[in-house]
Backbone as numpy.savetxt, mean C-alpha at the origin, in Angstrom:
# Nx Ny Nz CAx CAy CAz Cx Cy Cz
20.18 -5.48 -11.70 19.89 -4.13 -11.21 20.05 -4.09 -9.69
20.69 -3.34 -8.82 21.15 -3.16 -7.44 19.78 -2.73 -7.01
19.66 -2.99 -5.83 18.46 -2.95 -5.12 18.39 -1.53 -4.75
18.93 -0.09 -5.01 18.87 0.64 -4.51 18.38 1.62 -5.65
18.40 1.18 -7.09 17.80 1.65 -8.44 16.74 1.25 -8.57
16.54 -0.18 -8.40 14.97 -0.90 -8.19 14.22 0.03 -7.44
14.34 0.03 -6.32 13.29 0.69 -5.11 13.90 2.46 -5.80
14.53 2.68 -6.28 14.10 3.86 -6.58 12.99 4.17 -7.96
13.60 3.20 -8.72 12.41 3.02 -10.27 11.20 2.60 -9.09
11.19 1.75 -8.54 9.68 1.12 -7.87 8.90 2.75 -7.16
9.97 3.39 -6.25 9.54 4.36 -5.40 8.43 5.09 -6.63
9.16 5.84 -7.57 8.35 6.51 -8.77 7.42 6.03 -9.38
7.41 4.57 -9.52 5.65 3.59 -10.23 5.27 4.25 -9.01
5.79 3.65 -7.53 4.09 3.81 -6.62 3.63 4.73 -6.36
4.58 6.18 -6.60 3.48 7.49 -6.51 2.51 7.89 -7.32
3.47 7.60 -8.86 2.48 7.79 -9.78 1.09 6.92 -10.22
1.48 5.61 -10.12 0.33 4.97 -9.84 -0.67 5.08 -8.53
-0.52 5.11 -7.49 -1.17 5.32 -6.72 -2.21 7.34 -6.52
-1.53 7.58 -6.56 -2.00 9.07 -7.42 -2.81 9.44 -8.50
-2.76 8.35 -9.35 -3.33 8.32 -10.11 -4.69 7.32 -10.16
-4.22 6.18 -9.77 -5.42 5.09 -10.49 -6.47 5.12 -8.27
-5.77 5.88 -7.71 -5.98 5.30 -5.80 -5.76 4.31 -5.38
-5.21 3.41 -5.97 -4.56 2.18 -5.64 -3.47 1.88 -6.01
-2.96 0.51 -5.33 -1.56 -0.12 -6.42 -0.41 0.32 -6.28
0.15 1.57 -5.33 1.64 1.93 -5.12 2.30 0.98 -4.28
1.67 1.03 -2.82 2.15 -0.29 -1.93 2.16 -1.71 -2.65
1.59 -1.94 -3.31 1.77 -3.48 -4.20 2.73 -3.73 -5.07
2.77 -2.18 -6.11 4.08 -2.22 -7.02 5.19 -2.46 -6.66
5.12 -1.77 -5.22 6.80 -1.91 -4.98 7.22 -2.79 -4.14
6.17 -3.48 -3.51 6.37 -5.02 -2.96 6.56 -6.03 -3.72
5.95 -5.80 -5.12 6.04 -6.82 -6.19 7.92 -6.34 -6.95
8.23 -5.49 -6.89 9.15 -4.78 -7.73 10.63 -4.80 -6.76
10.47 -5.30 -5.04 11.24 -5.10 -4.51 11.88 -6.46 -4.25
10.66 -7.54 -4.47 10.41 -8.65 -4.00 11.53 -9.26 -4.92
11.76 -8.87 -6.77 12.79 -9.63 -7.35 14.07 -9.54 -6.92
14.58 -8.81 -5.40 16.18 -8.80 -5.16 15.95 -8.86 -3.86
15.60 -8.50 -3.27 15.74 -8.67 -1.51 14.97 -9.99 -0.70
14.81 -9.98 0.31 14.39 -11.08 0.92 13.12 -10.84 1.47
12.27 -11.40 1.58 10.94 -10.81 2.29 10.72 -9.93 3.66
11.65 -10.15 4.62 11.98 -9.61 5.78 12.09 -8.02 5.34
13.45 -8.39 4.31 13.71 -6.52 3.68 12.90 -6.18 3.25
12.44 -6.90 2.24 11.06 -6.05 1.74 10.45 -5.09 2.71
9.71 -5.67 3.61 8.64 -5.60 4.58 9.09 -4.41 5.11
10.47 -4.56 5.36 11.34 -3.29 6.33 11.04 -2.30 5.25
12.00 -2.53 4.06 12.39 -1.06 3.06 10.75 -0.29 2.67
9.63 -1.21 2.38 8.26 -0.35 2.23 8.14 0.59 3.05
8.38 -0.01 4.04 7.49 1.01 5.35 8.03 2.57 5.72
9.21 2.69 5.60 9.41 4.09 5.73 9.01 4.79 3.91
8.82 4.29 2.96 9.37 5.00 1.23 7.44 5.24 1.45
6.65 4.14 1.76 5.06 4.47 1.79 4.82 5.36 2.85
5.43 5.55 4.36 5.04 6.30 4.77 5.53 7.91 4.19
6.76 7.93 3.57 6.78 9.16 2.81 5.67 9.90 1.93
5.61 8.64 1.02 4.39 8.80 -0.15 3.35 8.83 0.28
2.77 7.87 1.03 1.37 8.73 1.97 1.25 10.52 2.55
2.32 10.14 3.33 2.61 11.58 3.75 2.40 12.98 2.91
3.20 13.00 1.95 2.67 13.84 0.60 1.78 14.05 0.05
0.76 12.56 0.19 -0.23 12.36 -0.71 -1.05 13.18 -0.13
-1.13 12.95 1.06 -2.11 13.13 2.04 -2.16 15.00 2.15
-1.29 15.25 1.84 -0.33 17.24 2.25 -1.42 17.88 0.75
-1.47 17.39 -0.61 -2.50 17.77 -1.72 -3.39 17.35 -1.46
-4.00 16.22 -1.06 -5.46 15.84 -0.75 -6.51 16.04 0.38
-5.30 16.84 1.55 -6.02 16.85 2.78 -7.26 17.26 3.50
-7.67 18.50 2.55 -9.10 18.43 2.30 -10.13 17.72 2.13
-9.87 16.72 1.58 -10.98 16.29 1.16 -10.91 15.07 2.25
-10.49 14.51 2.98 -10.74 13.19 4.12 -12.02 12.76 4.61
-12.41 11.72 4.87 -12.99 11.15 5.33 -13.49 10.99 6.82
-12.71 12.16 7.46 -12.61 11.67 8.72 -13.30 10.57 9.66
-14.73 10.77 9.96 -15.38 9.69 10.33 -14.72 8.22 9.95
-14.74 7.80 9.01 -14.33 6.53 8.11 -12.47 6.58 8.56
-11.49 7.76 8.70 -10.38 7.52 9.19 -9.97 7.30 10.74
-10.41 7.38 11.35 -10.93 7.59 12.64 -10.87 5.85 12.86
-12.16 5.32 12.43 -12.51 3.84 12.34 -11.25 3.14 12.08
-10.70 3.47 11.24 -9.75 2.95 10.63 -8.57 2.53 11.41
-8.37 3.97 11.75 -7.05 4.12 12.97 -7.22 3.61 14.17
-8.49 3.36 14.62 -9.01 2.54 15.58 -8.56 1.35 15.84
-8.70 0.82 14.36 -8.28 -1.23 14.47 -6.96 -0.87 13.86
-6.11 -0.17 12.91 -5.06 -0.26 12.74 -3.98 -0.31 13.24
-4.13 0.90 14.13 -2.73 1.09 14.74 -2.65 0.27 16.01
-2.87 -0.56 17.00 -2.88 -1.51 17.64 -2.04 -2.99 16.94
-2.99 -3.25 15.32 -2.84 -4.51 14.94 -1.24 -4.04 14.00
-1.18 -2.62 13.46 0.52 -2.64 13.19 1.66 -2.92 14.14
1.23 -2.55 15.07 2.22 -2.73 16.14 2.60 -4.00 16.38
1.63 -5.00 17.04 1.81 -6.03 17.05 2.35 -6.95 15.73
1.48 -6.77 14.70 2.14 -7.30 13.34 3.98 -6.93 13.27
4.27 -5.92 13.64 5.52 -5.52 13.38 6.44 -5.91 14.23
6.30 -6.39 15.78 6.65 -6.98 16.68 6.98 -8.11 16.19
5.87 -8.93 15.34 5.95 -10.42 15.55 7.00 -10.63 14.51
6.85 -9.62 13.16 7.19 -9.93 11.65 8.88 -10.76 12.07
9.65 -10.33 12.97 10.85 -11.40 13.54 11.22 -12.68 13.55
9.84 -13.27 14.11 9.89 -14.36 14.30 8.93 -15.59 13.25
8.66 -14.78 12.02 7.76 -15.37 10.85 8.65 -16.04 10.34
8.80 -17.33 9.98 9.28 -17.83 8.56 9.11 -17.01 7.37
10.80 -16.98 6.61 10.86 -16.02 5.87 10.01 -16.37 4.39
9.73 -18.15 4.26 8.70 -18.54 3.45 7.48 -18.42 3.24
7.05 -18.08 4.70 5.94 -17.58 5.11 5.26 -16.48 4.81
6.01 -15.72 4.83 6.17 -13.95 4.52 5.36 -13.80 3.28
7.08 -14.83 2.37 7.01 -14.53 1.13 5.47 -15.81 0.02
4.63 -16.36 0.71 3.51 -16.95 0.53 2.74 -15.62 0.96
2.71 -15.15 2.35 2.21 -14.35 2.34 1.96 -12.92 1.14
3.19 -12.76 0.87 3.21 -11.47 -0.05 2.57 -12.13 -1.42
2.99 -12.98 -1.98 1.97 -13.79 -3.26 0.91 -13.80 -3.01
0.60 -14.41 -2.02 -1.39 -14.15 -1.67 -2.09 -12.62 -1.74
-1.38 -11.79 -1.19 -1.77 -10.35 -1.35 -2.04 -9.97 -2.36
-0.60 -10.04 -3.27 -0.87 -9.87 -4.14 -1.70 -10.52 -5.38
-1.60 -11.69 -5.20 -2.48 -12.38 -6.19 -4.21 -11.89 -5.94
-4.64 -11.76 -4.49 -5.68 -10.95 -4.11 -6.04 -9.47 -4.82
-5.32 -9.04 -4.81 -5.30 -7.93 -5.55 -5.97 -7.88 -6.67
-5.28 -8.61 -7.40 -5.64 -8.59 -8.95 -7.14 -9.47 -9.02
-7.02 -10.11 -7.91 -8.65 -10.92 -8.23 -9.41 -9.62 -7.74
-9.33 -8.94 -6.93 -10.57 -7.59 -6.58 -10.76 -6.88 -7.62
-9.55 -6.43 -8.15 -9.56 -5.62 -9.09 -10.69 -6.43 -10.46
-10.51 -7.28 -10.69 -10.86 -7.63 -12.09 -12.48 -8.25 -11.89
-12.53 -8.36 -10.42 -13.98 -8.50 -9.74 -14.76 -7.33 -10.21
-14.28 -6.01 -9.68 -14.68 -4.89 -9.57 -15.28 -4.16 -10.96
-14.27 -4.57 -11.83 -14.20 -4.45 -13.61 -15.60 -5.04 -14.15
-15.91 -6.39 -13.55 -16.82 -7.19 -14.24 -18.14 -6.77 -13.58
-18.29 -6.65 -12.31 -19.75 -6.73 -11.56 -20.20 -5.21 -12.31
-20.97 -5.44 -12.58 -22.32 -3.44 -12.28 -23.18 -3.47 -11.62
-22.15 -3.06 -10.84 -23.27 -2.54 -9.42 -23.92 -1.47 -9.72
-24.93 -1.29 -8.92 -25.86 -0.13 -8.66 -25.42 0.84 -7.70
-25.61 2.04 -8.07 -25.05 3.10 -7.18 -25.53 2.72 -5.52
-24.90 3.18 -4.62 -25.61 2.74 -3.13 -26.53 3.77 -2.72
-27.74 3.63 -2.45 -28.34 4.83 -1.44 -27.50 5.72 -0.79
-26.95 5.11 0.26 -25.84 5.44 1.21 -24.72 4.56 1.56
-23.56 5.47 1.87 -22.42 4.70 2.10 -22.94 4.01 3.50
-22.01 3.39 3.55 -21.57 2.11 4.34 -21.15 2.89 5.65
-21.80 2.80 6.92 -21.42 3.36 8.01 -20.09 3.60 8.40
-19.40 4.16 9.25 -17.65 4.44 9.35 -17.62 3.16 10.30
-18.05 3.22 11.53 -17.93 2.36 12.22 -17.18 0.79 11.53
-18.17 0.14 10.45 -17.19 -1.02 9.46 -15.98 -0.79 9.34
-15.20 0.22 9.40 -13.96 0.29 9.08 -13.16 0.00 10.57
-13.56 -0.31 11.37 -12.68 -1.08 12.64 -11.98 -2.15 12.29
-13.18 -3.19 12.04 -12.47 -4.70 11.62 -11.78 -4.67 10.44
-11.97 -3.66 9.38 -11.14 -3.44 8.51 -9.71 -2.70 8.62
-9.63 -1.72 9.87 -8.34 -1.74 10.29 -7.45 -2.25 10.54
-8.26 -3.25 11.50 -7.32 -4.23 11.98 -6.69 -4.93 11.15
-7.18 -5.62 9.98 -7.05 -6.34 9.32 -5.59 -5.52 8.31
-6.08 -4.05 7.98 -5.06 -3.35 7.11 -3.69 -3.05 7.97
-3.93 -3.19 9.57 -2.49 -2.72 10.29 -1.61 -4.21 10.40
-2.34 -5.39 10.51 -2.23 -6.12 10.41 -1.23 -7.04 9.25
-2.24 -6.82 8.23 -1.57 -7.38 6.70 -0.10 -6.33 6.44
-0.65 -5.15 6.52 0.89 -4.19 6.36 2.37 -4.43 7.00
1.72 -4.79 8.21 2.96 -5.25 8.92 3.82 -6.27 8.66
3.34 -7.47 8.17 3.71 -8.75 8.12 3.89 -9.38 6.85
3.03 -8.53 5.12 3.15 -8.66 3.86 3.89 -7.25 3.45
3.68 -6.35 4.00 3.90 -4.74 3.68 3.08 -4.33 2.91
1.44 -4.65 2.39 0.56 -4.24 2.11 -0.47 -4.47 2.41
-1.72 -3.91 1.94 -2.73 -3.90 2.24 -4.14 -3.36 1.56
-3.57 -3.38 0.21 -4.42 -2.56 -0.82 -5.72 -3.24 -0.97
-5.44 -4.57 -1.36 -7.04 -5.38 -0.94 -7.78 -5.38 -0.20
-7.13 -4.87 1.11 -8.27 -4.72 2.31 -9.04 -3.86 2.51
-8.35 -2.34 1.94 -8.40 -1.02 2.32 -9.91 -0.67 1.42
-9.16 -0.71 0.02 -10.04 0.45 -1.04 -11.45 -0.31 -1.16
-12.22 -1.33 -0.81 -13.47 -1.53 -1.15 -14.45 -0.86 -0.25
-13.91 -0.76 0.79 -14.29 -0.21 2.75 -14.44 1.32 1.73
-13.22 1.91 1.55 -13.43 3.23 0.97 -14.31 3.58 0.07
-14.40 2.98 -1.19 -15.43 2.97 -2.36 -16.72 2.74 -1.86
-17.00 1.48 -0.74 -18.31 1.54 -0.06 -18.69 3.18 0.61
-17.93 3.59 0.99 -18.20 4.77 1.58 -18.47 6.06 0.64
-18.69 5.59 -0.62 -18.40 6.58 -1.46 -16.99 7.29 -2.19
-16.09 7.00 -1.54 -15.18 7.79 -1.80 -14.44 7.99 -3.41
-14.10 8.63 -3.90 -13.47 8.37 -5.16 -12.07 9.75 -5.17
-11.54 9.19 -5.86 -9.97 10.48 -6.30 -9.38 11.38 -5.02
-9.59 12.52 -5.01 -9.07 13.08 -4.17 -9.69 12.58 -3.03
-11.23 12.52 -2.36 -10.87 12.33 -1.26 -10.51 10.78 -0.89
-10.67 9.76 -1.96 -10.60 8.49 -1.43 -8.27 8.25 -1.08
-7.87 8.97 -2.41 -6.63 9.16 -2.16 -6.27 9.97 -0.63
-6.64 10.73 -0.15 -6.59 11.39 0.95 -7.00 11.02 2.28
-7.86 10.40 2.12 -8.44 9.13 3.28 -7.61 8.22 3.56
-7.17 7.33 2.29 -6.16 6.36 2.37 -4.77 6.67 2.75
-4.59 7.74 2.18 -3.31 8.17 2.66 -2.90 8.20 4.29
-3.99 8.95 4.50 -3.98 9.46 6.03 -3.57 7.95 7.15
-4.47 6.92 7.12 -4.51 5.62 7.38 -3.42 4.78 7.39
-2.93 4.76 5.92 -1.55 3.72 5.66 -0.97 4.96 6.10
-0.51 5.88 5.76 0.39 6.56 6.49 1.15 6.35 7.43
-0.55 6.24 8.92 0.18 6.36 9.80 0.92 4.81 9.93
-0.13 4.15 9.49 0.38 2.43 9.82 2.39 2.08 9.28
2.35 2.95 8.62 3.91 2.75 7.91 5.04 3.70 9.01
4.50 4.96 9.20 4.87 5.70 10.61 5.39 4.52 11.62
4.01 4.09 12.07 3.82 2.99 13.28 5.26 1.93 12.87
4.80 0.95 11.79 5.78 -0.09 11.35 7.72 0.55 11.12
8.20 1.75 10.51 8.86 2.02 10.69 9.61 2.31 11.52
8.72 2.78 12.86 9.59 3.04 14.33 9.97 1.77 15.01
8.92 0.37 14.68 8.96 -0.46 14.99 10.28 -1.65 14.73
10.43 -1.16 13.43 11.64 -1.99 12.51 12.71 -1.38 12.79
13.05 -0.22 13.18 13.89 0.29 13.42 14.49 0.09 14.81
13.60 -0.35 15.43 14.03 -1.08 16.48 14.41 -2.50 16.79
13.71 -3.15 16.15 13.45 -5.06 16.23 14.74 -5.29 15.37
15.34 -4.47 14.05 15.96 -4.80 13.14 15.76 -5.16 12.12
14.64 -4.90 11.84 14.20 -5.60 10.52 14.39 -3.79 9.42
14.41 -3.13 9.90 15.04 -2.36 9.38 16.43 -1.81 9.70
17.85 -1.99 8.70 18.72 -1.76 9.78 19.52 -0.51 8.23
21.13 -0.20 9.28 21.31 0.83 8.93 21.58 0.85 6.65
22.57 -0.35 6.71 22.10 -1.32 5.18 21.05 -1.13 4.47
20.07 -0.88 4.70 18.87 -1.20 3.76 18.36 0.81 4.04
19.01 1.68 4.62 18.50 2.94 4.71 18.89 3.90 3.11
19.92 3.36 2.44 20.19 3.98 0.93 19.32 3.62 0.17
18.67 2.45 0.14 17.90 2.53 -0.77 16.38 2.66 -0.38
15.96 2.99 0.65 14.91 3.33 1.64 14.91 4.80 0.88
16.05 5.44 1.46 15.88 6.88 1.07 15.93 7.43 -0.47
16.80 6.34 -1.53 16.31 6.67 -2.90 14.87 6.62 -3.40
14.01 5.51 -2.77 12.79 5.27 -3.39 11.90 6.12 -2.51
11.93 7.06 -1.06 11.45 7.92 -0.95 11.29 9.35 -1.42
12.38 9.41 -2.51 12.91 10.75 -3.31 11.96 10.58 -3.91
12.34 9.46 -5.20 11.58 8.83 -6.54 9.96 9.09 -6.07
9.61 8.35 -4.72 7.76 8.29 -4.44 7.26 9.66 -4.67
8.03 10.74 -3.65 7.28 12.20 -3.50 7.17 12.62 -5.14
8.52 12.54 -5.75 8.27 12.65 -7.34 7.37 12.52 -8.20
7.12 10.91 -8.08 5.61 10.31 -8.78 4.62 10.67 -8.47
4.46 11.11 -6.97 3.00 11.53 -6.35 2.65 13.29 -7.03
3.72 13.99 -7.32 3.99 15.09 -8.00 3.12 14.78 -9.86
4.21 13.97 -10.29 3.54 13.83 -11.45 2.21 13.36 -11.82
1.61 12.33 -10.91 0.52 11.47 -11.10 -0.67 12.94 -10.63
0.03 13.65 -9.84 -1.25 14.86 -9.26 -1.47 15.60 -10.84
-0.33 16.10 -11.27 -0.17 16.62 -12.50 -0.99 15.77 -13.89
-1.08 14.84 -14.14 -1.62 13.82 -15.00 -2.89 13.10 -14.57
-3.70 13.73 -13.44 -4.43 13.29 -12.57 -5.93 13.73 -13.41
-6.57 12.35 -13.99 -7.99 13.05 -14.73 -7.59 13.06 -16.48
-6.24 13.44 -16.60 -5.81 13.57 -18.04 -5.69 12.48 -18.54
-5.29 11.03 -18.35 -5.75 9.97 -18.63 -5.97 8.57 -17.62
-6.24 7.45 -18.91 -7.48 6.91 -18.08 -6.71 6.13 -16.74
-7.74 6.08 -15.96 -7.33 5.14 -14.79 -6.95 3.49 -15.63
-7.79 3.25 -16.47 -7.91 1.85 -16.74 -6.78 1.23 -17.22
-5.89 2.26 -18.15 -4.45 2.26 -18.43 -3.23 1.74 -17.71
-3.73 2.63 -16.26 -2.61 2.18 -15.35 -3.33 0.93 -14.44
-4.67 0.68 -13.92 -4.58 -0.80 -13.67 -4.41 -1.74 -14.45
-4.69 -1.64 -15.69 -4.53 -2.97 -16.45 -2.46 -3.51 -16.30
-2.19 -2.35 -16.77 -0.81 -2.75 -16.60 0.16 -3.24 -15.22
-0.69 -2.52 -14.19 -0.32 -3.57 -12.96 -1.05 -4.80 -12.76
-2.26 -5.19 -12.80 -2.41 -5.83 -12.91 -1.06 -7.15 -13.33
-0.74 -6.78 -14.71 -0.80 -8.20 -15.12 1.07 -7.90 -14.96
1.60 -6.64 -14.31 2.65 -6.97 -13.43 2.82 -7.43 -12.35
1.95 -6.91 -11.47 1.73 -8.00 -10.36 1.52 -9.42 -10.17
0.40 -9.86 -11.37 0.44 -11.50 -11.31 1.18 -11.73 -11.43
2.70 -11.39 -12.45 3.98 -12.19 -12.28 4.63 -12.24 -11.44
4.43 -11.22 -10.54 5.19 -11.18 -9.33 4.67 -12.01 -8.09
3.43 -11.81 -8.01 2.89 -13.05 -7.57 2.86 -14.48 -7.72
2.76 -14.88 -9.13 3.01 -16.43 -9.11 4.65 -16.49 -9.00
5.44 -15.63 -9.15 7.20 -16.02 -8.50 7.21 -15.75 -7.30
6.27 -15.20 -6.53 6.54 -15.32 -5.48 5.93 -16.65 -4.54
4.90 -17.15 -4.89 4.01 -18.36 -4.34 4.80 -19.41 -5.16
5.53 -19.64 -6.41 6.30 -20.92 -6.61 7.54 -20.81 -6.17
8.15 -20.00 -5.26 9.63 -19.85 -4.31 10.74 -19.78 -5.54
């Protein structure tokens, strides 16, 4: 399959999944992009197709934000994308791609964490302020794996957030961090003019999915669509950590 059908099939999982379940679009298509390109591309082709799909996401959900808690966010983020995106040049491309297995393999351990514990509802969320060091950490990981879903959504859920506004919060955040990383790659080269066809197919495909998943949003279960990434991602993960 040509890398420019992939990231467009991938573009359409991550709207609709992410739209749907609030997680898991940035992972799908790191995991989904990861079987043909090189980690470098990867890293490049996410960053403009998520900042699309954020973008959108964010245009139906915008009401409902978090501000306080985005604010925090954008605080430690956009500093640590920059730099992350600067450096992503000079990473070993093995590196990367350990890196992107760990993410993702992270992933699926939160997730199935999350499944098992019963917690007790919180009094109160979790102050905004926490979401600094968690910025950093999300402008950071984005830049240099091209995700950041593990870092993000527990900070959010602590805060209360769920569906629209936790989708709308998040959006706003990775958004900009993919904004940030895209102007960045577009300069350094890690995004170059080559890898812009299929950049721009899987940004068609994303706004699409984020369309449908709004549409199918509540009508069925969330548990549906994590289980099944889930246990797409682990494969993509352990091929990506055994090279």
């Amino acid at each position: 399959m040509s890398l420019v059908v992939l990231a467009a099939v991938g573009g359409f999982a991550a709207g609709v999944i992410t739209t749907v379940a609030g997680i898991g679009g940035g992972i799908s298509l790191v995991a989904l992009l990861s079987l043909v390109a090189e980690p470098r591309e990867v890293v490049g082709l996410t960053a403009p197709v998520l900042m699309i799909g954020n973008g959108t996401r964010f245009a139906m959900f915008r009401g409902e934000v978090d501000r306080p808690a985005a604010r925090w966010l954008l605080v430690g983020a956009v500093p640590a994308a920059i730099a992350g995106a600067l450096l992503l040049p000079q990473l070993p491309g093995r590196a990367i791609q350990i890196g992107m297995g760990a993410l993702l393999l992270t992933f699926v351990v939160v997730q199935l964490v999350r499944e098992r514990r019963d917690q007790p509802p919180r009094a109160e969320a979790v102050a905004a302020p926490v979401g600094l060091p968690v910025g950093i950490a999300l402008g950071g990981l984005s830049a240099t794996v091209g995700g950041a879903g593990p870092i993000n959504a527990p900070y959010l859920h602590a805060r209360g957030l769920r569906k629209g506004a936790f989708a709308a919060t998040n959006a706003v955040t990775n958004g900009t961090v993919h904004a940030l990383k895209t102007g960045v790659f577009l300069v350094n080269g890690i995004l170059t003019v080559g890898n812009l066809g299929a950049a721009a197919a899987a940004a068609v495909t994303v706004t699409l999915g984020n369309r449908v998943g709004q549409a199918i949003l509540g009508r069925i279960s969330e548990e549906v669509f994590v289980r099944l990434l889930l246990v797409a991602v682990t494969i993509a993960a352990v091929r990506l950590l055994l090279g």
